[in-house]
C-alpha positions in Angstrom: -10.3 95.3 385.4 -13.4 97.4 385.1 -13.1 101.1 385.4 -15.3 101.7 388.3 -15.0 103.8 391.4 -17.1 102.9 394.6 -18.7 106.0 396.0 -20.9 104.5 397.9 -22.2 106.6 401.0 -20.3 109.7 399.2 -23.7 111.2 399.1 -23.4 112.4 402.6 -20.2 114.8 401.5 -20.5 117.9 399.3 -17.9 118.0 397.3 -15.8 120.6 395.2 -16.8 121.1 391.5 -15.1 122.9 388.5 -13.5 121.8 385.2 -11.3 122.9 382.3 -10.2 121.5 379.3 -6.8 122.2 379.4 -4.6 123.6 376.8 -7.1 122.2 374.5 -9.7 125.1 372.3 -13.0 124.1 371.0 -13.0 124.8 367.1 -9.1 125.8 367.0 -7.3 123.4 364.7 -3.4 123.9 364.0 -2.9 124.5 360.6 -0.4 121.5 360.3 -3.6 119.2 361.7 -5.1 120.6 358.5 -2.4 119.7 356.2 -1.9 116.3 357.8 -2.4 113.8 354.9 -1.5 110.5 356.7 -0.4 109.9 360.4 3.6 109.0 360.0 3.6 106.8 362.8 0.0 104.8 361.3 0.6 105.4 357.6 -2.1 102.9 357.6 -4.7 104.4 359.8 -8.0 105.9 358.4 -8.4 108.3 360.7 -6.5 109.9 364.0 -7.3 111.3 367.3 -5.1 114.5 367.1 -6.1 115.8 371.0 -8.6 114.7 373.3 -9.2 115.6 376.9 -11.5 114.5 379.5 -12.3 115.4 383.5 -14.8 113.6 386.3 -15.4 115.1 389.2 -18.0 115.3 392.0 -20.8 118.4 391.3 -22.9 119.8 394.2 -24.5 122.8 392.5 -27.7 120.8 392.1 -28.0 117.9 394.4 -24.9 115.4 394.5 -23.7 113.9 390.8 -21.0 112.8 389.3 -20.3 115.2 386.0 -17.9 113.8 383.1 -16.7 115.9 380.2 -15.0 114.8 377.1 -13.8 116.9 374.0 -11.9 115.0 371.2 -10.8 116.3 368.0 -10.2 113.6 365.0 -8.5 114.0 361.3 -10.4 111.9 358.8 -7.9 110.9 356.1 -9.8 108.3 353.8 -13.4 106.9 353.2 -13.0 103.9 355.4 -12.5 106.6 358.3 -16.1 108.3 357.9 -17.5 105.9 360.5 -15.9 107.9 363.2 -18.2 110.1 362.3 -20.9 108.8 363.5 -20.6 109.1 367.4 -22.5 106.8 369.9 -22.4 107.4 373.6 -23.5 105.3 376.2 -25.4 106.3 379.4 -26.7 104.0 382.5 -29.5 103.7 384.0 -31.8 101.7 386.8 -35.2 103.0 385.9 -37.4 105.3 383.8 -36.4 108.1 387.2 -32.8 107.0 387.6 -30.7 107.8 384.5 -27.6 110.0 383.3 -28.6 113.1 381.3 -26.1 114.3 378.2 -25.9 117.7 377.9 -23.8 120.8 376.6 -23.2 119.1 373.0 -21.7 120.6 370.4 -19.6 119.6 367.2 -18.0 120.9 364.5 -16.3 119.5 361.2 -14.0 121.3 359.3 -14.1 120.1 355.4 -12.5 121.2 351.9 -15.1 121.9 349.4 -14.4 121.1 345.7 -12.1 123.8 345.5 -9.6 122.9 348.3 -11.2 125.7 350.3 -12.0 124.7 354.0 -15.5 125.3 355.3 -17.1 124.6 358.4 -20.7 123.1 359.5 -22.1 123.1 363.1 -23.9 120.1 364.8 -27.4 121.0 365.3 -28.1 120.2 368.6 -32.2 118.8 367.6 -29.9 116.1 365.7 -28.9 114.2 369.1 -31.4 111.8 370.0 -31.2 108.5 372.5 -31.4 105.2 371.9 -33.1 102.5 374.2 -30.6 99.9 374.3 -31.3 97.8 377.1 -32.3 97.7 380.4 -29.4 98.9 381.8 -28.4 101.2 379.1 -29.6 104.3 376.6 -27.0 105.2 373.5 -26.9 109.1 372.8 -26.4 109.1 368.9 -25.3 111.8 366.4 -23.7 112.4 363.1 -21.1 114.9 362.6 -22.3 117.2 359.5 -20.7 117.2 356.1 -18.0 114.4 357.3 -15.8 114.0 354.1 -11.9 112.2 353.2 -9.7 115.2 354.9 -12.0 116.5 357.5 -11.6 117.4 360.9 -14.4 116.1 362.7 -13.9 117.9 367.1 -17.4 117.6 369.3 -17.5 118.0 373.1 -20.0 116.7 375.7 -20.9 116.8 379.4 -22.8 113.7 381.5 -24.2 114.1 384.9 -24.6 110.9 386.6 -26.8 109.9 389.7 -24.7 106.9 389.9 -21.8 108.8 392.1 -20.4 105.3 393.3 -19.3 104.6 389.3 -16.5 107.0 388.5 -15.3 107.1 385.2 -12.2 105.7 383.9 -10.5 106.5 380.8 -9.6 104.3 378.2 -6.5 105.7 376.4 -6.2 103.5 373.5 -8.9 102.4 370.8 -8.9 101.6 366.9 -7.5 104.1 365.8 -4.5 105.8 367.0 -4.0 108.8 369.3 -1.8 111.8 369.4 -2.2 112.7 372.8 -5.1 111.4 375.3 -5.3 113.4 378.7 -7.5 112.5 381.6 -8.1 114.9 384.6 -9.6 113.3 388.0 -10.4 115.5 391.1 -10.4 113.7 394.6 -10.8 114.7 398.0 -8.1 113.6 400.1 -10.6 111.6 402.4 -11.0 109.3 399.5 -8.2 106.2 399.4 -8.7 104.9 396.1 -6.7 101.9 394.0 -5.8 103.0 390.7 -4.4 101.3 388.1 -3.1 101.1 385.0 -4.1 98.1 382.1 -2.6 97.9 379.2 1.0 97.5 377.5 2.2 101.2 377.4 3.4 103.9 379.7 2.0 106.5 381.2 3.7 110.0 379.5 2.5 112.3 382.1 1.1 111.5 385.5 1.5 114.6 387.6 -0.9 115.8 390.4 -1.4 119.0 392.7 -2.9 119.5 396.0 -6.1 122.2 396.3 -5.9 123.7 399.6 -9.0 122.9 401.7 -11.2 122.3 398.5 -13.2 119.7 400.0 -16.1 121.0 402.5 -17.6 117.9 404.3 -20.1 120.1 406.7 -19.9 121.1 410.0 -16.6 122.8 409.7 -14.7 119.9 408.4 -12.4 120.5 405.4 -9.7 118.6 403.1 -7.3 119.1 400.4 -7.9 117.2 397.3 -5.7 115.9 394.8 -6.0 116.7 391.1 -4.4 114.1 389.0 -3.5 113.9 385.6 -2.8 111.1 383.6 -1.6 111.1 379.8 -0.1 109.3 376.9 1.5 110.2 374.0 1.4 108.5 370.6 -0.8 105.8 371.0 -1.1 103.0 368.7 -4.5 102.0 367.3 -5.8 98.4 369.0 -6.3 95.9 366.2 -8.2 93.3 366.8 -7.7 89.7 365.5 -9.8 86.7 365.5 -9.4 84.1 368.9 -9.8 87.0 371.6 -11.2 87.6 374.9 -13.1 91.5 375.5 -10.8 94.2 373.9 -11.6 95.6 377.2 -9.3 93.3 378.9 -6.6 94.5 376.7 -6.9 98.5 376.2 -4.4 100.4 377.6 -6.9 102.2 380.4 -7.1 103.4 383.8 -9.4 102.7 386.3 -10.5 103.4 389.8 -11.3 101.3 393.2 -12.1 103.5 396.2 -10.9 101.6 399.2 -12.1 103.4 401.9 -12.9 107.1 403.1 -12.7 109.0 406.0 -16.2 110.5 407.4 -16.0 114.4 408.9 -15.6 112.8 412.2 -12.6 111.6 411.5 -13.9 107.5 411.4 -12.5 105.7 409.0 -15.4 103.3 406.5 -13.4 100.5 404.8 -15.4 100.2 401.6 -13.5 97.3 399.2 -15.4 94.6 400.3 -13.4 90.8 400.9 -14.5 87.7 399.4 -16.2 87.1 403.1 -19.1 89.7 402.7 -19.6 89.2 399.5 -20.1 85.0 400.5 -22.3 86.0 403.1 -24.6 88.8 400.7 -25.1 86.4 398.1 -26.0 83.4 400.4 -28.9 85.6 401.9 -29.8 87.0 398.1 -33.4 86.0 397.5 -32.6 85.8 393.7 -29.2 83.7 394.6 -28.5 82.3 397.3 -32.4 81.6 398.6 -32.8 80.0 395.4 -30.2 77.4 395.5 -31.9 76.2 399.0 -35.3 75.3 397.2 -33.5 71.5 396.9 -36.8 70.2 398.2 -38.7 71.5 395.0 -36.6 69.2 393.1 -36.4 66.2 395.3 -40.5 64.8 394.4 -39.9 65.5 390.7 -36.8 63.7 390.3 -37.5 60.5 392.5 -38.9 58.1 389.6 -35.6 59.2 387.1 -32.7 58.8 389.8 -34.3 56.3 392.4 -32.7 53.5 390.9 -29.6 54.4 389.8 -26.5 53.8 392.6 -24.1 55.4 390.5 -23.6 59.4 391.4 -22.1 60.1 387.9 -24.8 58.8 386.2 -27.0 60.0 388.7 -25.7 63.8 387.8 -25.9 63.0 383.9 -29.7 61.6 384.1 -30.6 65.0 386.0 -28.6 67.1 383.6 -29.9 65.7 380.4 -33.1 65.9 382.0 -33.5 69.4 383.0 -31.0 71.2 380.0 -33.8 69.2 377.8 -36.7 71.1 380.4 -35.8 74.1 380.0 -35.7 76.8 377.2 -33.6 79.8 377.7 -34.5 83.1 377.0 -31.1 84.5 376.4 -30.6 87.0 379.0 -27.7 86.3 381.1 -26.5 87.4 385.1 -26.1 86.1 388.4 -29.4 86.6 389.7 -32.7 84.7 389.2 -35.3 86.7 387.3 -38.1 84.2 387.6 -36.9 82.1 390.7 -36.5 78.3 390.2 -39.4 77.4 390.6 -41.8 79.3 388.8 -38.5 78.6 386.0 -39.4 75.1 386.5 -42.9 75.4 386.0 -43.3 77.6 383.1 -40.2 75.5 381.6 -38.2 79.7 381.0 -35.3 81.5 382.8 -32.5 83.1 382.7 -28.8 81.7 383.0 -29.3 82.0 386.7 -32.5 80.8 386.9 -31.5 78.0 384.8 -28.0 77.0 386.2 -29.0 78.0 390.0 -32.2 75.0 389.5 -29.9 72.8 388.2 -27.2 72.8 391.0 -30.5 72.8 393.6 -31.2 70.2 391.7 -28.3 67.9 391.7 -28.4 68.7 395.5 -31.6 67.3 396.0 -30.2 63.7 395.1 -27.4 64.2 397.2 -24.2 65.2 395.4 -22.3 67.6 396.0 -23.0 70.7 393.3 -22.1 74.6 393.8 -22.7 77.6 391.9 -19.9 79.3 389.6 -19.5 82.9 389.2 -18.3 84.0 385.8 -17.6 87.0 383.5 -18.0 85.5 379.3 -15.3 86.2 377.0 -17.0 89.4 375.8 -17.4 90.6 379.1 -14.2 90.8 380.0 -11.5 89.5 383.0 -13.0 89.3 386.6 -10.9 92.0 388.8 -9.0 89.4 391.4 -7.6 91.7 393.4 -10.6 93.9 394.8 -14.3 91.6 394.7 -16.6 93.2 392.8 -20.0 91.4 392.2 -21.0 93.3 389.3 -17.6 91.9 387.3 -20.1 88.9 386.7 -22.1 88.2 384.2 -23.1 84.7 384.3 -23.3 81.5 386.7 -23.2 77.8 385.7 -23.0 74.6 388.1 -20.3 72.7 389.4 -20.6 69.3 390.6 -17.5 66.8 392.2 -18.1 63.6 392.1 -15.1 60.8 393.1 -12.5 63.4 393.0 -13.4 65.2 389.7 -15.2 68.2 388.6 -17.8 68.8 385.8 -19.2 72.3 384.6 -22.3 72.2 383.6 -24.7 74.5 381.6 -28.5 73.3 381.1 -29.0 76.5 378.7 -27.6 74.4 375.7 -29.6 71.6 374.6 -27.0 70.5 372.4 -24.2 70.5 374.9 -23.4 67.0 376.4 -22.6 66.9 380.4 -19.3 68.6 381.3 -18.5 70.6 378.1 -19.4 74.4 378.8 -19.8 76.5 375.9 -16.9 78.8 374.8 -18.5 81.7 376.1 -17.7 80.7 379.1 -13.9 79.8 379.1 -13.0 82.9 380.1 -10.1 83.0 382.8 -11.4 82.1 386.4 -14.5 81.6 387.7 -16.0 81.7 392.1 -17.6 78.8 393.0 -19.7 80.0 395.8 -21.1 76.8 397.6 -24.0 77.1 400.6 -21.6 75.3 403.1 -18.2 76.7 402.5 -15.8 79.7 401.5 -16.0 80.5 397.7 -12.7 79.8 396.1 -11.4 80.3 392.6 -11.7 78.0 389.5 -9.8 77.6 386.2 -12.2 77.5 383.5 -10.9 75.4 380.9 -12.4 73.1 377.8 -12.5 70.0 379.1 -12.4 69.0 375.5 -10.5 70.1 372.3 -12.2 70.8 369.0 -11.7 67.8 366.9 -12.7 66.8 363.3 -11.4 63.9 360.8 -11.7 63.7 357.1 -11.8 60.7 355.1 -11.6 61.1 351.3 -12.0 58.4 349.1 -12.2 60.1 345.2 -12.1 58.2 342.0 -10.8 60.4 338.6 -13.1 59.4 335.7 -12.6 59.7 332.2 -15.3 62.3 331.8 -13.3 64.7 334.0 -15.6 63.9 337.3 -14.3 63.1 341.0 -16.5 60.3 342.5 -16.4 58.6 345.9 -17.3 58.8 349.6 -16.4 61.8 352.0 -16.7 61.7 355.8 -16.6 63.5 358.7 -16.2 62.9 362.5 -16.8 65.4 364.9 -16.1 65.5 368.6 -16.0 67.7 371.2 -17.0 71.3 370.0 -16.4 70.7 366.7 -19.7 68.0 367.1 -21.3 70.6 369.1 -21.0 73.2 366.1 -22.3 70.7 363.7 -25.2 69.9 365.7 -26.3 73.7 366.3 -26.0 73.7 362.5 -27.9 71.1 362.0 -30.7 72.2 364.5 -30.9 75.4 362.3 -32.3 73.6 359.5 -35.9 72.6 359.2 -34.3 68.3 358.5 -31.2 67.1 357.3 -32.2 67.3 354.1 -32.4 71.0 354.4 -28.9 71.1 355.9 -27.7 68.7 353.1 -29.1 71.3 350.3 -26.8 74.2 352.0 -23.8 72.4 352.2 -24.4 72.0 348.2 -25.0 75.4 348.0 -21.0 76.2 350.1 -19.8 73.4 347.7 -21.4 74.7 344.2 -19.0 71.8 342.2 -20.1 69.2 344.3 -23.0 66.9 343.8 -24.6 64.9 346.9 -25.7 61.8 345.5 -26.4 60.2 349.2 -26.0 60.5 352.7 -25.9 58.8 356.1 -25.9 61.0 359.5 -25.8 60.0 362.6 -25.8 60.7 366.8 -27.1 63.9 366.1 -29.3 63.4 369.3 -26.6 61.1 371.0 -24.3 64.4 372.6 -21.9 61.8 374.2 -20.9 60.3 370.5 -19.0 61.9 367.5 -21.3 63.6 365.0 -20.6 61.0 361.8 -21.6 62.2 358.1 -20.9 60.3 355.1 -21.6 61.5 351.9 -21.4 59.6 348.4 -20.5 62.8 345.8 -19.5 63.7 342.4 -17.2 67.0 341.8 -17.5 68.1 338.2 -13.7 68.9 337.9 -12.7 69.0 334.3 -14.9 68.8 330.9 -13.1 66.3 329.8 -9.1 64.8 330.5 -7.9 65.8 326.9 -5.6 67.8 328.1 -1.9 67.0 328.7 -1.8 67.9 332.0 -4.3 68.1 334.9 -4.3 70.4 338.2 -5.4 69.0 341.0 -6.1 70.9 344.3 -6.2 67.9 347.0 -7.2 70.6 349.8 -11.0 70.0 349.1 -12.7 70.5 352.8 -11.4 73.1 355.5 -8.9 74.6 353.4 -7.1 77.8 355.0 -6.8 80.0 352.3 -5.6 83.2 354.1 -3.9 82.9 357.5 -5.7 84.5 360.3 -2.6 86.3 362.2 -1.7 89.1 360.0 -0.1 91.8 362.7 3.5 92.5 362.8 3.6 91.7 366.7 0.4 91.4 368.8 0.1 91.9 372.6 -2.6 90.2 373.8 -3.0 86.6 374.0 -4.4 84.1 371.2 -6.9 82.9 373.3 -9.1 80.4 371.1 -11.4 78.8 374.2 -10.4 75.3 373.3 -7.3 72.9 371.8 -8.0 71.5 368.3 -7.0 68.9 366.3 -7.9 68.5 362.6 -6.8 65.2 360.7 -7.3 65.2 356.6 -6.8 61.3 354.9 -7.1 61.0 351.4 -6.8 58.9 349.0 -7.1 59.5 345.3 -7.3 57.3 342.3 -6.7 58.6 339.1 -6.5 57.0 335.1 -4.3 54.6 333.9 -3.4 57.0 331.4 -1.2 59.7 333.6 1.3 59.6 335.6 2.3 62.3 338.7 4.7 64.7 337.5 4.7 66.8 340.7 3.0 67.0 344.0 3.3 68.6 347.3 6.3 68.3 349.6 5.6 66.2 352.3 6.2 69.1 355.0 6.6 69.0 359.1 6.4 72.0 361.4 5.9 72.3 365.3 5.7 75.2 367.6 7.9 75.9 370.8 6.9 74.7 373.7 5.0 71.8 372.9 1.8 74.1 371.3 1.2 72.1 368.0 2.1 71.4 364.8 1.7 70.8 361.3 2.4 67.3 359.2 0.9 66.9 355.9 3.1 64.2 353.2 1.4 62.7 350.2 2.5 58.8 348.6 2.0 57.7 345.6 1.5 53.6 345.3 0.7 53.1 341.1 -2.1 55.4 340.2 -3.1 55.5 344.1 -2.0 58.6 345.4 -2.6 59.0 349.5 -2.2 62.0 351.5 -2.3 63.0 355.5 -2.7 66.2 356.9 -2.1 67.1 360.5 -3.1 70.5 362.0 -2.6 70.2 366.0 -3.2 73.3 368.4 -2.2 71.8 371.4 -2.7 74.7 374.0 -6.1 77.1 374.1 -3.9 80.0 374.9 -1.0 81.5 372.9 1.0 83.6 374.4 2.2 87.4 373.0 5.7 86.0 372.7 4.2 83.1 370.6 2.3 85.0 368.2 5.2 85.0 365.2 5.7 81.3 365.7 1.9 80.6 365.2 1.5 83.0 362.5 4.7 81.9 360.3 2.9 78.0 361.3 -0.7 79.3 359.8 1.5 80.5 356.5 3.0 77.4 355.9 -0.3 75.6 356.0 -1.7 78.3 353.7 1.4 77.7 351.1 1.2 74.2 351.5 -2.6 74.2 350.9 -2.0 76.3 347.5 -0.1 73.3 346.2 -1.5 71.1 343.3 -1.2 67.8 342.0 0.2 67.5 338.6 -0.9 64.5 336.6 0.6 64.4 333.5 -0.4 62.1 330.2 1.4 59.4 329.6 2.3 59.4 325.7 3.9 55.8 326.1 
């Protein structure tokens, strides 16, 4: 869930406005956070945060705003910790006259000198500058002074924000681990907000206190407020692995949903909207749901490609490879048109919406039946379910049914054939939100796996070289990720040269590629190669490594428990045949154990045996992920199944010289 709080219409209440910091001093560390050498719960961590506090609350003393402070201090125990250093903050904004303002900065770092004595240097407040970052968004930057292996590094800021309907929420855990994170959040009593808790560990303080008739609403009318603390206590440092949704989803956080509020006349405003309103606002949105009505646009430009074909599938694929080929995308994603479809159209540019939104107007136009999905991309984090927010979006593609199934489809991607989103997208659930009915939720899953086959065929010559053919076939995102390689080069030659370049032993002598252009086939490369293996085969024995192509030579799980899903978008399914002929001369004196391994629950396995038939030796490799999602409580078996592949894979051929 997103940490925001909905103050909207809050602006007509003055509201109560103080803050402390706690039992927390500014510049006071303990002498035993200077002697601290290591954190003995992290003996691995680079660096700590030893204390940090922060408060929001609502400030009237010039106009309405929300104010947030935050003071942090942080022990710096090697040079892999300086980063932390280096503080960037961010702060929103609508427009050059809408924008929060950072103020009240000041940091400090305590460091030993080359004597073991500590000294001290001040930020200098001219040292803080802002970043444009985006449209949305400025980054207030600054280095801490003198930052060294043993510092303490403490700084403190304040933000006042016009945006009073965003309250802050506080995100207790990050990459490196915490001593003890407080957060302090002052409400009136009138405000009825949802607030919860993300996140695998427990709160260690959450205490609150009523103020007496701290809230003045005008006109005589007064409330209590609450003032609520929240806390933990050692928290652990959030690694991140590879095959992972937002940290953000994961985080252990809270956040805030105001629900509703009472008004000083005693009227209660319900203000968590249902899915209802929210149907209703985008249908009328001129950039959304005004858009996806301009059918008609489409219907004279696609008459000549569809007239003639009865068939609604086809009819759908003819339009989608027709339009995802139209348009080029300018890489800025969200729900709502920025050009509208049909300038989009016309000037062959948009958006995501503008591109996705024309496409299911589109596929209207010839009569099927196509909606809109809402979406938030793996990076953007999990949609909030339980109270609709629009602005948990980030991204729309199209959804069409035809004969009882569904295809996704996204016309950003050239290279994406009809019905395979890209793994940005498989993200949880999406809301299809359709001109005619209700909006519902949506899995979104791959509706294919990640599959590639290798076919070795390698001679061993008498001048030490490896000759023969090597293939590859590639389907479903695995072809996809070959074909945006591909595209990257200038030809295929080009892309030929930089595989040489990954494979520095291996010499291309020819190649054949094909249905680079053809999305709905496997991507087919067959290369004829020499490997320059040995000088010569003088020796007594020879090594052979038969793991030539997509060897996994470190296994990508390396926690001790992780708890948060393995979530890699897709299933895959990796096949390896070789076959290998070598002299005359030799015979095998060892070779891999043939080896078989599957995970619980029917999520995959590992098969990989080699035969020997004369001087033929064969082998086949199996690596199956059957599921796109791993569970926490599957995380050992998939990382002890990734270090058997990695042994196995270390294992050599022995050929040894026949003296006979």
């Amino acid at each position: 869930m997103k940490a925001f709080l909905y103050l909207i219409l809050a602006a007509l209440f003055p509201l109560f406005s103080y803050a402390q910091d706690g039992d927390f001093t500014f510049a006071k560390p303990t002498q035993a956070e200077f002697d601290m050498l290591r954190y003995a719960k992290d003996t691995t961590a680079d660096a700590v945060v030893l204390r940090e506090f922060g408060t929001a609350y609502i400030s009237t003393s010039v106009g309405l705003s929300l104010i947030f402070e935050h003071h942090v201090r942080i022990k710096i125990f090697n040079e892999k910790g300086l980063n932390h250093g280096n503080i960037s903050i961010a702060l929103r904004k609508n427009n050059a006259n809408v924008f929060e303002k950072i103020s009240d900065v000041e940091g400090i770092t305590f460091y030993p000198d080359e004597q073991g004595l500590i000294r001290t240097a001040s930020l200098d407040p001219k040292q803080v500058f802002k970043e444009n970052k985006s449209k949305y968004r400025d980054l207030a930057k600054f280095a801490m002074p003198n930052v060294r292996k043993g510092s303490i590094i403490e700084y403190k800021y304040r933000i006042e924000s016009p945006f009073i309907y965003q309250f802050w929420g506080w995100q207790f855990q990050s990459d490196i681990p915490k001593i003890y994170s407080e957060y302090l959040a002052r409400i009136p009593a009138v405000f009825n907000y949802n607030v919860s808790l993300r996140g695998p560990y427990k709160l260690t303080k959450n205490s609150g206190k009523v103020e007496r008739e701290c809230y003045n609403g005008g006109g005589g009318f007064k409330a209590d407020c609450s003032a609520m603390t929240y806390a933990m206590a050692d928290v652990p440092a959030f690694i991140e692995e590879d095959n992972m949704t937002s940290a953000q989803n994961f985080l252990s956080a809270m956040s805030f949903e105001l629900s509703d509020y009472v008004d000083p006349y005693g009227v209660k405003h319900k203000v968590t909207q249902e899915w209802s309103s929210i149907d209703r606002e985008l249908k009328t949105n001129e950039d959304f749901g005004s858009q996806l009505k301009k059918k008609d646009f489409f219907k004279e430009k696609l008459a000549s490609l569809t007239a003639a074909i009865p068939d609604p599938l086809q009819k759908a694929k003819t339009i989608y490879q027709y339009l995802h080929q139209w348009y080029k995308w300018d890489h800025i994603i969200g729900i709502y048109a920025e050009y509208g479809v049909k300038k989009a159209y016309e000037t062959h540019t948009g958006n995501v919406a503008d591109i996705n939104i024309g496409l299911t107007a589109a596929l209207l136009s010839a009569g099927l039946d196509a909606e809109v999905v809402l979406l938030s991309t793996r990076d953007n984090g999990f949609v909030n379910k339980l109270f609709p927010v629009t602005s948990d979006f980030n991204y729309v593609v199209s959804k069409v049914n035809i004969n009882g199934e569904s295809y996704l489809l996204d016309a950003t991607e050239p290279l994406l054939p009809f019905g395979l989103l890209p793994i940005r997208c498989i993200n949880d659930q999406g809301r299809v939100m359709s001109l005619s009915k209700p909006s519902y939720w949506i899995d979104l899953k791959a509706s294919q796996k990640d599959t590639k086959t290798y076919s070795v065929q390698l001679a061993l010559n008498d001048n030490g070289t490896l000759s023969g053919k090597i293939s590859f076939i590639s389907s479903g995102y695995a072809a996809y990720n070959k074909r945006t390689a591909m595209k990257k080069s200038s030809s295929l030659d080009e892309y030929v040269e930089k595989l040489e370049e990954k494979w520095p032993k291996m010499k291309i002598l020819k190649f054949d590629i094909s249905n680079v252009d053809s999305l709905e086939k496997p991507v087919t490369e067959v290369y004829d190669v020499e490997i320059k293996a040995y000088d010569d085969l003088k020796k007594d024995r020879i090594f052979l490594n038969p793991f030539l192509l997509d060897r996994t030579s470190e296994n990508p799980f390396k926690l001790a428990e992780r708890l948060y899903p393995v979530d890699m978008g897709a299933a895959s399914e990796t096949r390896v045949l070789m076959q290998l002929n070598f002299p005359a001369g030799f015979e095998v004196q060892s070779k891999p154990e043939a080896i078989g391994l599957a995970l619980p629950n029917k999520g995959g396995k590992f098969m990989m045996q080699v035969n020997q038939d004369d001087n033929v030796l064969s082998l086949y490799q199996l690596t199956q992920l059957d599921k796109s999602i791993y569970q926490p409580e599957e995380y050992l078996f998939l990382k002890e199944l990734f270090n058997k592949i990695v042994l196995t894979q270390k294992s050599d051929i022995v050929l040894k010289k026949n003296i006979h």
